[in-house]
GUKE-999457 format. One record per residue: residue in three letters; z, x, y of N, C-alpha, C in turn. Coordinates in steps of 0.1 Angstrom, whole numbers, plus 5000, padded with zeros to 4 digits. Layout:
ALAZXYZXYZXY;...
end
This chain:
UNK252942217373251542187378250842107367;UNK250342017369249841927361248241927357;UNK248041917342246841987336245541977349;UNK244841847357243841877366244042007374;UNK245541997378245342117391245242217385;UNK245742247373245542377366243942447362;UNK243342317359241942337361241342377372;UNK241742317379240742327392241342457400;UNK242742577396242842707398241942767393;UNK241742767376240942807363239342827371;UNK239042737377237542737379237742817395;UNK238542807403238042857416238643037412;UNK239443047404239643187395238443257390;UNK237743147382236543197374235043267388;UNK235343147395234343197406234443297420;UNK236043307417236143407431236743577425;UNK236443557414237643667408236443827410;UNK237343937404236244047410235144047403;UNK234644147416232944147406233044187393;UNK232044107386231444147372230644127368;UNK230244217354228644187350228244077350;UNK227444047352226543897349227043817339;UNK226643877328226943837315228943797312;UNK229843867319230643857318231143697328;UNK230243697341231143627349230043467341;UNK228743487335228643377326229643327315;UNK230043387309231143357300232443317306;UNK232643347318233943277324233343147328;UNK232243117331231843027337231842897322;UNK231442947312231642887295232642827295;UNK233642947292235442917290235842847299;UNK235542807315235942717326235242567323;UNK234542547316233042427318233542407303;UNK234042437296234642407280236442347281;UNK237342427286238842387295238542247298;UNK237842207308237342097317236941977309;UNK236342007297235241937289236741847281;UNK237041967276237941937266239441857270;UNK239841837280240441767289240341647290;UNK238541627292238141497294238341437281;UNK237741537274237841387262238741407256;UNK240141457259241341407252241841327262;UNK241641277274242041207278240841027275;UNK239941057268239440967264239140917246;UNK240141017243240840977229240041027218;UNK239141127222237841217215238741327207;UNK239441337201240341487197239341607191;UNK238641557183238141647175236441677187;UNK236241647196234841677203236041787215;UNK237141727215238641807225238941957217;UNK238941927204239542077198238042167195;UNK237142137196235542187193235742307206;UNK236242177221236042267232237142377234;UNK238342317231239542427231239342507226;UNK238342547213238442667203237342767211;UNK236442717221235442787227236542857240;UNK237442777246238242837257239742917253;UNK239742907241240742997236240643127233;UNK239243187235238743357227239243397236;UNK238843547234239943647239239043667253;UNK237643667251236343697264236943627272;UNK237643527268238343387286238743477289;UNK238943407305240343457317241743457306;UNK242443537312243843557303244743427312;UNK244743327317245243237320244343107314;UNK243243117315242242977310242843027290;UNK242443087288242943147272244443087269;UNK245243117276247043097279246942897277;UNK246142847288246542717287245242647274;UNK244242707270243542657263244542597251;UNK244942767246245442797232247042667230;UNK247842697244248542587242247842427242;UNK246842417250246642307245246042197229;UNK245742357225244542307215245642307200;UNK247442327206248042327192248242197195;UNK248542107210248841967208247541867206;UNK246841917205245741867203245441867185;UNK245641977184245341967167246941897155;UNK247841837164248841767164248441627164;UNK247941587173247141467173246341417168;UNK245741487161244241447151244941367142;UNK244341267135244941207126244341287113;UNK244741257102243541317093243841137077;UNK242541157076242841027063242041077047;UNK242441047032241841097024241740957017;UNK240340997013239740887005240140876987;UNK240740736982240740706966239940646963;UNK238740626956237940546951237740566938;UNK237940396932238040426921237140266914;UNK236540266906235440176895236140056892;UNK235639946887235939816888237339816874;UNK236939926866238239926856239040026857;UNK239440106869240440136874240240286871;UNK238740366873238740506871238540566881;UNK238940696886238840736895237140796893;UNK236740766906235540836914235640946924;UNK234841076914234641216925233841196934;UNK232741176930231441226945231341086951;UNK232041096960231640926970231440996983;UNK230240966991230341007001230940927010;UNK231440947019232140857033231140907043;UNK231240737052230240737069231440697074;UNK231240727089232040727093231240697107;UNK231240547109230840517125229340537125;UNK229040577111227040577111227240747111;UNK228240797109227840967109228441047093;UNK227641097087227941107075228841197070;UNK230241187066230941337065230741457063;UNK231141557059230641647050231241647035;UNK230341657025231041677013232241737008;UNK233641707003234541797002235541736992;UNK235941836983236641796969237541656968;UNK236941556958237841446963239441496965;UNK239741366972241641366979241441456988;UNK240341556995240841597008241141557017;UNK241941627030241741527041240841547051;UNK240241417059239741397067240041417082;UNK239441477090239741477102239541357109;UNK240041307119238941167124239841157135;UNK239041117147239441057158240540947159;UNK241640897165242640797167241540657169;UNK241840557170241340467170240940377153;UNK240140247159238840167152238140267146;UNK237840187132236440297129235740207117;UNK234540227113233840137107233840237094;UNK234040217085234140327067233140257058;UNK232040357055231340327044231340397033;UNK231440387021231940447012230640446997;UNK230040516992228740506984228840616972;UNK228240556963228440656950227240636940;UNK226540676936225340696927225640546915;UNK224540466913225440366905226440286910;UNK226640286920227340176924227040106940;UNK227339966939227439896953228139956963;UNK227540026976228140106990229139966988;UNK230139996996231039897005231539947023;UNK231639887025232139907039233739837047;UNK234539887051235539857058236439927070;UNK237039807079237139867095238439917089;UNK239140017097240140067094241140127110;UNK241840107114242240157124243340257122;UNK243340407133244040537124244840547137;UNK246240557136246840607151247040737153;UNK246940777166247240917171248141007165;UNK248141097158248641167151249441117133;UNK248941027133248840977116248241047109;UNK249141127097248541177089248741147071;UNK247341197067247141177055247141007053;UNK246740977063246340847059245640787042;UNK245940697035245040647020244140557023;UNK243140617026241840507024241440477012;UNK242040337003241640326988240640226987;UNK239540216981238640146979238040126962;UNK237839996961236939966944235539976947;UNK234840026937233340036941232839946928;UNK232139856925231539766913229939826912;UNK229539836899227939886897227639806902;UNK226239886906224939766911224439696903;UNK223539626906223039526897221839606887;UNK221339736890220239766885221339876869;UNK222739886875223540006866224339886855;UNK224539746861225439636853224639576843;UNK223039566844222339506834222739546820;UNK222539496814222739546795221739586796;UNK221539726784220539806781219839716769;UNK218639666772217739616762217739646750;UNK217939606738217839646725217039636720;UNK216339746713215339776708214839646697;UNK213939596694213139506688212839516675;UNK213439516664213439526654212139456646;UNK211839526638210439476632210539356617;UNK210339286620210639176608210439226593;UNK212039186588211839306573211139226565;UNK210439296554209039216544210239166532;UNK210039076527210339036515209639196505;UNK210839216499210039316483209139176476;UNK208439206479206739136470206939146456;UNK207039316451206439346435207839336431;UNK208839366433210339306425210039206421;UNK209639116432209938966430209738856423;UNK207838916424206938866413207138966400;UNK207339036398207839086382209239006376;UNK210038996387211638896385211038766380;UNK209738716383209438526386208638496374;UNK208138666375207638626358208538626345;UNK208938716347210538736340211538616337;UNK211338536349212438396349211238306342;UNK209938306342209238206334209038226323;UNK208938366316209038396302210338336297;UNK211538376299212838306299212738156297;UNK212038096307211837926307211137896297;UNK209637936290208937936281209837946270;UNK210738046266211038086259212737956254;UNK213437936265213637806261213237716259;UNK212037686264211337526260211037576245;UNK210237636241209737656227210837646215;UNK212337736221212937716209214137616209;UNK213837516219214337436213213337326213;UNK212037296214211037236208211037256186;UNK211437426187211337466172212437436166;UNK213737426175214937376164214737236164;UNK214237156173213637006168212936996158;UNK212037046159210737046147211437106132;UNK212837206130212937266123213837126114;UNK214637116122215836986119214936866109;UNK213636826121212636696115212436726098;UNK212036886099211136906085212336926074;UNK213737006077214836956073214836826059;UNK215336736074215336666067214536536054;UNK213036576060212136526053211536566044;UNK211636736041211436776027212136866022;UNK213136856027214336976022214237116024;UNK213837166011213937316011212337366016;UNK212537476022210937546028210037506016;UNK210037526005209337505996208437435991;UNK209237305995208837195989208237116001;UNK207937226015207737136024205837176029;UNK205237106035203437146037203237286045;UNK203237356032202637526044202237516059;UNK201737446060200737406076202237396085;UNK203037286078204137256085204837366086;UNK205437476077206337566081205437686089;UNK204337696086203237816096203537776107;UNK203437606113203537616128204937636133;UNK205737596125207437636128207737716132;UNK206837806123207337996123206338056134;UNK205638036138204538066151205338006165;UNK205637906164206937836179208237976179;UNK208637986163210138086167209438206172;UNK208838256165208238386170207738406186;UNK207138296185206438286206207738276212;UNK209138186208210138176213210438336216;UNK210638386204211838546207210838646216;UNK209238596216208538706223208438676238;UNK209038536244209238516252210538546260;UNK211238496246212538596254212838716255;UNK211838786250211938936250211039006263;UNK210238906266209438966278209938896292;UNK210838806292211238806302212738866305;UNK213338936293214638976298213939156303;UNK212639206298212239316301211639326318;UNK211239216319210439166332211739156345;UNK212639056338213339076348214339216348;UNK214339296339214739436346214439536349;UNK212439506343211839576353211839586369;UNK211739436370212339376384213239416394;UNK214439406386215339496390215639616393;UNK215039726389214439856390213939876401;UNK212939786403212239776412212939776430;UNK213439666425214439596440215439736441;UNK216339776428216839896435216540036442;UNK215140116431214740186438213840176448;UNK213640066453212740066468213440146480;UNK212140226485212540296499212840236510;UNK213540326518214440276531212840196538;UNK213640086547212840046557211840146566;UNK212840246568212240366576211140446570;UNK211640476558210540556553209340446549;UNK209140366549208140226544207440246555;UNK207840266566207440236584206340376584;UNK207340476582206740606586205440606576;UNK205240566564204140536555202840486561;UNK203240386567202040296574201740336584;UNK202140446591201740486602200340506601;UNK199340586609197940596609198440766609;UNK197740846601197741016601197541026613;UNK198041136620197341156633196041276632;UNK195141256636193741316636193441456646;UNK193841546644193441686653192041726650;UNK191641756660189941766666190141936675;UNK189441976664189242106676187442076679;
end
């Protein structure tokens, strides 16, 4: 007997059979209008809106014949479903957990990546979306009882997740000031201190050889001699001190940070 006419016993069963409660001959009338349902749309390629109805005409409250042909139908029916699991994975080849999948504009339900998917035989439109990244979309076609189908997809960040993270703006570092000028004075005491003494080993040489021994030569003349060496050695003594004062300086200077945190303004509490 072929699935219609079996139906159409099933319902003239449900409606002529003996009396019963209300509520009982409503629930045959369920289980007959569910049989029926679920027929249609596996014969219109719906499996999963097919096995929704079979699992309603399969309880035990059915007719024990609507129950009998439900239950066998709903194992070839749950045979037929295809089922597909989704890979998605990032533009350098990591795998992605929480993607949600659409499916024809209807949103799946959440479920541990690599499960499988139930889904109807046919065309189907797949959208695929993940926090930080560009949705994509692609048609896929699943045949009648294909299982574990691989739906693999690349997802690329969006444009707002791909930007470079701005770097912070660095505050233009100061020249050390007081090193520098203690170092410049230091290098010009130095320079003084060359020019002088060899201005005084000229002048020393001149008098040399013009009146020989210190003695014999004009007081005035060896007083200013001896006033050039002396300014010479005080020169070079104040610039080799200058420049390591200097340097002292330049080494122990505080970090940039702590220089920063210095200039800040106190902050002012007001009760």
């Amino acid at each position: 007997m072929g699935r219609r006419r079996r139906l159409q016993v099933l319902l003239l069963l449900a409606a002529t059979g003996a009396p019963a409660t209300r509520a009982l001959a409503d629930e045959r009338d369920v289980c007959a209008s569910a049989a029926e349902a679920a027929q249609n749309r596996r014969s219109e390629g719906k499996l999963l809106e097919a096995r929704r109805q079979l699992l309603v005409c399969a309880r035990d409250v059915c007719p024990g014949l609507v129950k009998t042909d439900c239950t066998t139908w709903l194992g070839e029916v749950e045979a037929s479903i295809p089922t597909v699991s989704v890979h998605a994975r990032d533009d350098r080849g990591r795998d992605l957990v929480d993607v949600l999948v659409v499916i024809d504009g209807t949103t799946m339900p959440r479920a541990p990546a690599g499960t499988a998917l139930r889904i109807d035989p046919g065309p189907h439109r797949v959208r695929y979306e993940a926090s930080g990244f560009s949705g994509i979309e692609q048609t896929v076609v699943v045949a009648e009882g294909e299982r574990n189908r691989l739906l693999e997809v690349v997802l690329t960040p969006s444009a707002a997740r791909s930007e470079p993270e701005p770097r912070p703006v660095e505050a233009p570092r100061r020249a050390p000031i007081v090193p520098l000028a203690v170092g410049g004075v230091g290098v010009v005491a130095l320079a003084a201190f060359a020019v002088l003494e060899i201005d005084a080993q000229v002048e020393y040489r001149a008098i040399q050889d013009g009146c020989g021994a210190a003695s014999t030569c004009a007081p005035d003349d060896v007083d200013a001699l001896r006033t050039k060496f002396i300014a010479a050695g005080a020169g070079m003594a104040a610039g080799v001190v200058l420049i390591g004062v200097g340097a002292v300086l330049l080494l122990t200077r505080p970090p940039a940070a702590a220089r920063a945190a210095r200039r800040r303004p106190a902050l002012e509490v007001r009760f």
